[in-house]
Legacy VTK file of the C-alpha trace (Angstrom):
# vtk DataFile Version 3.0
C-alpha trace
ASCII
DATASET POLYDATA
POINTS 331 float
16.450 19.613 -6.923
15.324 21.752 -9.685
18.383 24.091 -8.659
20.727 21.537 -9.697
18.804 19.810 -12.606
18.852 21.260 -16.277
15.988 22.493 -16.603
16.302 22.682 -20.202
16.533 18.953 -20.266
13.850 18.307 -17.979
11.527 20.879 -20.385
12.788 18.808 -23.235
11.519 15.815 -22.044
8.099 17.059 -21.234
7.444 17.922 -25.231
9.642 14.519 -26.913
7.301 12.620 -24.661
5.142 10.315 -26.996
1.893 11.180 -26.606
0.537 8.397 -27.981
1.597 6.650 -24.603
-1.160 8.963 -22.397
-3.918 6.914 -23.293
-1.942 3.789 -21.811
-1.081 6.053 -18.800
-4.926 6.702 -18.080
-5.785 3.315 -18.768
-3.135 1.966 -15.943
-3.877 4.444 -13.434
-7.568 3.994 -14.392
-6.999 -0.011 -13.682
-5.118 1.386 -10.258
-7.816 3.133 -9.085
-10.445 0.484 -9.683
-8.226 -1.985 -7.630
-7.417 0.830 -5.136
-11.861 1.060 -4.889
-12.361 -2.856 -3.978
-9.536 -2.848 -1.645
-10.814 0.420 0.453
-14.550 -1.153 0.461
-13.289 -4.404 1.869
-11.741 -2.425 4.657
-14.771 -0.134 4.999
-17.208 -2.775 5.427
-15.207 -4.847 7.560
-15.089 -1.622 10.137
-19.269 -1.475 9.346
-19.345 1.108 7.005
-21.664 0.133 4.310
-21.054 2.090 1.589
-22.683 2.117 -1.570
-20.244 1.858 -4.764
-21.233 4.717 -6.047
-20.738 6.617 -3.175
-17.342 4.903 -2.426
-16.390 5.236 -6.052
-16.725 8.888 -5.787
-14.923 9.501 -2.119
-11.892 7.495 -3.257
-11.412 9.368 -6.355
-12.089 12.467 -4.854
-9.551 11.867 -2.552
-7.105 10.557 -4.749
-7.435 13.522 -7.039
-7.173 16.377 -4.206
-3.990 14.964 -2.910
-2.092 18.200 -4.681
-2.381 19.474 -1.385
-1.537 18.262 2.488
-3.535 15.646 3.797
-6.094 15.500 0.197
-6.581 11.795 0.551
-8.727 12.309 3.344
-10.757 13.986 1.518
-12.249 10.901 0.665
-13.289 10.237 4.191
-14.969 13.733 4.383
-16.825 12.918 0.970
-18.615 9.573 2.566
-19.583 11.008 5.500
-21.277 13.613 3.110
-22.700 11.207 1.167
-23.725 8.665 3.780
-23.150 9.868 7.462
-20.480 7.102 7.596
-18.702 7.412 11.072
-15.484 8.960 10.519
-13.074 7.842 12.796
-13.569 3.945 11.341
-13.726 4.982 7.947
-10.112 6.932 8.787
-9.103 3.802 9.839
-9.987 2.155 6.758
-7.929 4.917 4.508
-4.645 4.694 6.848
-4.760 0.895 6.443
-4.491 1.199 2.569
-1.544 3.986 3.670
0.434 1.278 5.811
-0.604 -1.618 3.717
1.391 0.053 0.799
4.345 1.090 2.937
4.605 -2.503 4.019
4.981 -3.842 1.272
6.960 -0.949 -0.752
9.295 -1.645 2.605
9.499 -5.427 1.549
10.598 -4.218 -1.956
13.311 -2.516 -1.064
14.380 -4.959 1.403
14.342 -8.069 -1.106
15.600 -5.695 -4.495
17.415 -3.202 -2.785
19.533 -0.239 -4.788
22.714 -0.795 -6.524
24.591 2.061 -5.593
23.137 1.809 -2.051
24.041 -1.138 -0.060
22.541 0.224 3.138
18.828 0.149 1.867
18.567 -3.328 2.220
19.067 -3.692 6.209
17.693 -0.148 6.685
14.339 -1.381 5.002
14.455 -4.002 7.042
14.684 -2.881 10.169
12.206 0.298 9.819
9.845 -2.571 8.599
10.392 -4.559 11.801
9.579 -1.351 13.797
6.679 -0.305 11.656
5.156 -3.827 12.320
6.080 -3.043 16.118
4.209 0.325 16.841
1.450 -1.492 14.842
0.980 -4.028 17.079
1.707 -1.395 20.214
-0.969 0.666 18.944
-3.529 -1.688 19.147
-2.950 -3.228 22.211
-5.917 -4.399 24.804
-4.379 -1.942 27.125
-4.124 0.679 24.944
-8.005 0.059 23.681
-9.302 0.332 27.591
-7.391 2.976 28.893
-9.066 5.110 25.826
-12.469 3.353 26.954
-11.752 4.459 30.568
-11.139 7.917 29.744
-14.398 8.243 28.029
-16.712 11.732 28.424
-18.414 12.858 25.369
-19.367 16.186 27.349
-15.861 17.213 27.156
-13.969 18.748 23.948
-10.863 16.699 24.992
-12.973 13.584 25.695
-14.406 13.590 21.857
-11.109 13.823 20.509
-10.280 11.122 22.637
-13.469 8.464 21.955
-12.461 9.302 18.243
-8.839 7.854 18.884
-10.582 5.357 20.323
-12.841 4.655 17.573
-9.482 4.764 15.525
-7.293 2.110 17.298
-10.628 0.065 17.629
-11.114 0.109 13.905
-7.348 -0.758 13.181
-7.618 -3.502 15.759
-10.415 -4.782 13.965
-8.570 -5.382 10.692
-5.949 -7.150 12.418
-7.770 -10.609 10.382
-5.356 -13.272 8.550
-7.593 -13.352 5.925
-8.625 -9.809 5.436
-4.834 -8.666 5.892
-3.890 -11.339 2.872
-6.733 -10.080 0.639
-6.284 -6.204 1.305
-2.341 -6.768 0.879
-2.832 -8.912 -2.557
-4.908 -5.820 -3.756
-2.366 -3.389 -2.385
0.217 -5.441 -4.625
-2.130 -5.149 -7.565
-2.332 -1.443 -7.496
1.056 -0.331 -6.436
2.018 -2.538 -9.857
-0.027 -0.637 -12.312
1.853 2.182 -10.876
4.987 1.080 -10.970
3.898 -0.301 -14.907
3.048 3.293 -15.612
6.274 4.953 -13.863
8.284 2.161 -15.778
6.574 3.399 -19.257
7.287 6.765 -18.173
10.712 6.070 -17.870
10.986 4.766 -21.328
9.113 7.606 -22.629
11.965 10.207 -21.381
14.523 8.286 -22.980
15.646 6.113 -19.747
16.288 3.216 -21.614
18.957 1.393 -19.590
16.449 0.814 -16.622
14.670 -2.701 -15.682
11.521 -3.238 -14.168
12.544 -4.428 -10.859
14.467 -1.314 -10.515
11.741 1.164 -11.222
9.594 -0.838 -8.515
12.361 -0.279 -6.096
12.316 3.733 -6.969
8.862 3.630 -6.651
8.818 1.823 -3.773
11.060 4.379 -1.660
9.613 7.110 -3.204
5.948 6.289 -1.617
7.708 4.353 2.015
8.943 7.866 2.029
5.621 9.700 1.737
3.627 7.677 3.954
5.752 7.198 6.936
7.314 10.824 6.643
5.344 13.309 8.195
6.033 15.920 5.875
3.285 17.153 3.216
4.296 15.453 -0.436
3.627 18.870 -2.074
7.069 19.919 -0.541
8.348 17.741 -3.253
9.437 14.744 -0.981
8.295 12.561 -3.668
10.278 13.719 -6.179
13.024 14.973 -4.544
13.146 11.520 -3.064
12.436 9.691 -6.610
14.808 11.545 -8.021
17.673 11.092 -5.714
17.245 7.500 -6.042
16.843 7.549 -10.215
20.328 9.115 -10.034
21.680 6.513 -7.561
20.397 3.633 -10.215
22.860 5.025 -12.401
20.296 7.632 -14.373
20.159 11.224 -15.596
19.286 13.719 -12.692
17.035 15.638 -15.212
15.962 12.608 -16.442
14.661 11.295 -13.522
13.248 14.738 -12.317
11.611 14.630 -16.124
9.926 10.935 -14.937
8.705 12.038 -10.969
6.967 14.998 -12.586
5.221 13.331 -14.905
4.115 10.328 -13.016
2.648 12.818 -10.354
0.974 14.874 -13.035
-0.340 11.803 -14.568
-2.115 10.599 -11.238
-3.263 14.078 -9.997
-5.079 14.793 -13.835
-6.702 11.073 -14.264
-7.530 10.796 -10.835
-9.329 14.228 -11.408
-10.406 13.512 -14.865
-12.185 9.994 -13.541
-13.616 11.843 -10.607
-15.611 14.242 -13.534
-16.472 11.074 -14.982
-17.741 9.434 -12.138
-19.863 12.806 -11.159
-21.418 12.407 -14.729
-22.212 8.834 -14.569
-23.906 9.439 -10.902
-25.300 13.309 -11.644
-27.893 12.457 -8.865
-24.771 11.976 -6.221
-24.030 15.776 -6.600
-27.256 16.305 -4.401
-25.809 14.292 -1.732
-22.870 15.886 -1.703
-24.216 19.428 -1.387
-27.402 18.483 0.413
-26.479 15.907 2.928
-26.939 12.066 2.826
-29.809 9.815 1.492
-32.158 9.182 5.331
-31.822 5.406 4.253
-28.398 4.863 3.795
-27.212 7.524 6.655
-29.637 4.621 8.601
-27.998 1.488 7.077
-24.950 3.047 8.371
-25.426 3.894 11.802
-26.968 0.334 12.314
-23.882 -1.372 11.067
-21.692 1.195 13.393
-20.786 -0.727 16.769
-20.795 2.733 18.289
-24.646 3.540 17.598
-26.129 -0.159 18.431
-26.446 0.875 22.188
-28.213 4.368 21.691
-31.621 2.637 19.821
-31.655 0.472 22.934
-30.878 3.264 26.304
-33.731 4.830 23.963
-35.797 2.049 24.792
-35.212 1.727 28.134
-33.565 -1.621 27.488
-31.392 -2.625 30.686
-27.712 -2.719 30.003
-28.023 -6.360 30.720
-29.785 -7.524 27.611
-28.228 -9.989 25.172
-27.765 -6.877 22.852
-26.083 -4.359 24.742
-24.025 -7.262 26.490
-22.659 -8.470 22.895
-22.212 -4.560 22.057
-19.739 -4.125 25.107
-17.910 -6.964 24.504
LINES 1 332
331 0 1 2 3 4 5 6 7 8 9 10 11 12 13 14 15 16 17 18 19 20 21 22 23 24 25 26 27 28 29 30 31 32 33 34 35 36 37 38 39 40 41 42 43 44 45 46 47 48 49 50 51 52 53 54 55 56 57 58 59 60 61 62 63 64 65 66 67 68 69 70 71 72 73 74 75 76 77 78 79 80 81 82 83 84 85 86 87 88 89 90 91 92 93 94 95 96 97 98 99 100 101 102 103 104 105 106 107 108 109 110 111 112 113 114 115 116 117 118 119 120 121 122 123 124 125 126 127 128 129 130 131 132 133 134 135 136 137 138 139 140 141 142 143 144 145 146 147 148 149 150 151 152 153 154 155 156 157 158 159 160 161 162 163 164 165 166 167 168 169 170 171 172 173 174 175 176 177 178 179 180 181 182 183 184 185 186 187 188 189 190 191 192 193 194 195 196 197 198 199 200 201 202 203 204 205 206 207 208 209 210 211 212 213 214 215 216 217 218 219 220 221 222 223 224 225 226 227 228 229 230 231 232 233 234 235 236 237 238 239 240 241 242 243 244 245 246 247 248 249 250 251 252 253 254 255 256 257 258 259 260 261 262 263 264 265 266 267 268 269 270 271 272 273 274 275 276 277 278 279 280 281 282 283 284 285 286 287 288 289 290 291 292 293 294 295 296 297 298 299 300 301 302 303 304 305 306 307 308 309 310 311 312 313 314 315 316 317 318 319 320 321 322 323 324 325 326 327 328 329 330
């Protein structure tokens, strides 16, 4: 892409861009990542992982801000279990949700807008949604669920991996609620459309006048179906190779839209970052936790609200596997 761009354009653009339009930038990806905060709590106590805000605020943004390299948004899930023990596998669970929640809907985008110059995205988006829905549901099948409990040996290497997959599918089966789904995907909405507001002003700020809204929510929409369901790392430049490719199929610039992927990506990477600095001087005393290991009390609050642990205080006890407890546990 940057081969067959102009690269004196593209540098161009990067020093005519207003800079009195960064503070509106930070303020919409600041807005983005506050949304992007509820909605991953939501999930993470509906899985039992009772995070503090603080703590949650921090692991997001951390995440968010490390994704410059492969795999960086889990970060985030590496960050809480720092900061509060939180079991990893359901707190996974809870970041991939926010993953597929976005690439449902980006896929719903597409398949309702479409792209001008490509008629085929409309029944392509349609069917790779109907499939995506598909392997959801196959994932998280009954069967599925007990032929991982079955297989269960925590003495074994190959058994862990496999009680984590287990914890996994069990935590994405357990957000499989009407009513959770609808509020998680209304915040998903919410998010992905301060993005797309700040990609759209973006646009405008490189001199892509000649662009509507619901066109730069179609761009951005492939652009991030693209990096969630492909398994490639997005610092190979699928993101913008892919934004780009479809800038120049709405009828814009090549270098202008390699000008626009660039700096929406740079945008996100240094406020993410910037906000994550911010949050670490709000919270100084959290910088403990993270190099010191997790408050006793809250590493506590979590493994009681972990469906996972609830057994252990009882076999402990001596409590016979047929009290009420352990019964409602297994089930």
């Amino acid at each position: 892409m940057l081969a067959t761009s102009d690269l004196g354009k593209v540098a161009s653009g990067f020093q005519r861009f207003p800079l009195l339009l960064v503070p509106v930038l930070f303020g919409l990806i600041a807005g983005r990542e506050a949304v992007r905060v509820i909605e991953w709590r939501l999930l993470l106590r509906q899985l039992g992982v009772r995070a503090r805000w603080r703590h949650t605020i921090l692991a997001l943004l951390g995440g968010d801000a490390a994704q410059l390299v492969p795999g960086g948004i889990y970060l985030s899930n590496l960050l809480l279990k720092r900061e509060e023990e939180a079991n990893m596998a359901r707190s996974l669970a809870a970041t991939s949700a926010t993953q597929l929640l976005e690439a449902f809907i980006c896929l719903a985008v597409l398949a309702i807008v479409g792209v001008a110059r490509w008629p085929w995205m409309r029944p392509v988006a349609a069917v790779v949604l109907a499939g995506f829905c598909g392997f959801l549901i196959l994932i998280t099948r009954p069967a599925t669920l007990q032929w991982l409990r079955r297989k269960h040996a925590p003495r074994r290497i190959l058994d862990r991996l496999r009680d984590g997959l287990k914890q996994f599918l069990e935590g994405m089966e357990g957000l499989f609620d009407a009513w959770l789904i609808a509020r998680a995907g209304a915040l998903a909405a919410a998010h992905l459309a301060f993005t797309v507001a700040a990609l759209y002003i973006i646009s405008l700020g490189v001199g892509i006048d000649d662009i509507t809204w619901t066109q730069v929510a179609a761009i951005y929409s492939f652009v991030l179906a693209l990096v969630n369901l492909s398994p490639l790392p997005t610092d190979l430049g699928v993101s913008e190779g892919g934004g780009t490719s479809i800038f120049v199929a709405t009828g814009v610039d090549q270098s202008q839209g390699l000008t626009a992927m660039l700096l929406i990506r740079f945008a996100i990477i240094f406020a993410t970052g910037l906000l994550f600095l911010l949050a670490l001087a709000v919270f100084p005393r959290e910088v403990k936790h993270l190099t010191e290991g997790p408050n006793p009390a809250d590493a506590a609050a979590n493994a009681a609200a972990d469906p996972n642990a609830r057994p252990q205080p009882e076999a402990a006890k001596g409590t016979s596997s047929s009290s009420p407890a352990t019964g409602t546990t297994a089930a």
